[in-house]
C-alpha positions, 0 to 999 in steps of 0.5 A: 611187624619186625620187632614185636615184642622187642625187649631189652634183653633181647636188644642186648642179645642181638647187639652182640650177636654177629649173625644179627649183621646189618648191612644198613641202619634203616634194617633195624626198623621199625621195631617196638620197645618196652622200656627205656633200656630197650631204646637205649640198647636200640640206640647202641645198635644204631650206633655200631653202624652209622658212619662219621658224618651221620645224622640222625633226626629223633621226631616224636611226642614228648616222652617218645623215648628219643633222650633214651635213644640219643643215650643209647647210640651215645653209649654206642660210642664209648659215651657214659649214657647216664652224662647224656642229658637234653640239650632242650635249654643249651640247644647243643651238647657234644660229647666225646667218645670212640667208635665202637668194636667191629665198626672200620674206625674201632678205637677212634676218637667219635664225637657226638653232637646232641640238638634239640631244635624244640624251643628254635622258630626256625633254622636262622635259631641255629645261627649261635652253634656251629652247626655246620660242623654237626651236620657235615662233620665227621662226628654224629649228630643227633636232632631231636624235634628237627621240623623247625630246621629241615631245611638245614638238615643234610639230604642223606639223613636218617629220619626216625619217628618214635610213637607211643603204642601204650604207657610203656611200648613205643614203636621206632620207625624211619620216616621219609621226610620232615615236615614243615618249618612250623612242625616241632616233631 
């Protein structure tokens, strides 16, 4: 599997490597970390190839990783990683950053909205933000726990699951579909 053994400095490596050009986001998975740092470096990976407008849904278990991932393409974006906090009780963050070098908009203004649907029972919860602009504006949203809201969530997002493989590893994979209103991942 691509990815085995991916650690942290190797993430720093390959994010500033340009033989490691992607030419989609879904190529960077799956792939395994083995620290915070390493998910967060993932995450800053991710970031230099999403495209304004993007969506990215975070699914997994508590303590997956998927803060440190959402810290991580924030950071991507010009964003100091350590004020991304969950927005698990406001519902919404949204920060303000720049498109990193090499991407088309380098030096931009980016905006980064952070959601976390976990506490929502369904997508009328989203009724109080205006989540119309985070989902088909031009910044990027992150979604964690997006099951309660898949209906709302645009077609051509990019749907990951994050897995506990042991204490510290977790495997970042792309799922196809969410699942039910009633599923919290």
């Amino acid at each position: 599997m691509r990815g085995v053994g991916f650690c942290a400095e190797v993430a720093l490596l390959m994010e500033n490597s340009p033989e490691s050009a992607i030419q989609d986001p879904k190529s960077l998975f799956p792939v395994e970390t083995n620290s915070p740092a390493a998910t967060r470096a993932l995450g800053r990976r991710l970031a230099a190839w999403l495209e304004p407008g993007a969506v990215v849904t975070l699914s997994g278990d508590l303590g997956t990783g998927k803060t440190q991932l959402a810290k991580g393409v924030a950071g991507g974006l010009g964003v100091a990683e350590r004020s991304v906090r969950s927005p698990t009780f406001v519902l919404a963050r949204e920060y303000d950053g720049r498109w990193p070098q090499g991407h088309a908009r380098a030096g931009a203004a980016a905006r980064f909205f952070h959601l976390d649907a976990y506490r929502l029972g369904g997508p009328e919860g989203l009724a109080s933000v205006d989540y119309e602009t985070y989902f088909f504006g031009e910044g990027v949203c992150l979604v964690e726990w997006p099951g309660r809201i898949a209906s709302l969530l645009p077609a051509g997002a990019l749907r990951l699951r994050l897995e506990h493989l042991s204490e510290r590893r977790r495997r970042v994979s792309v799922r196809e579909k969410e699942g039910g209103e009633g599923e919290r991942t």
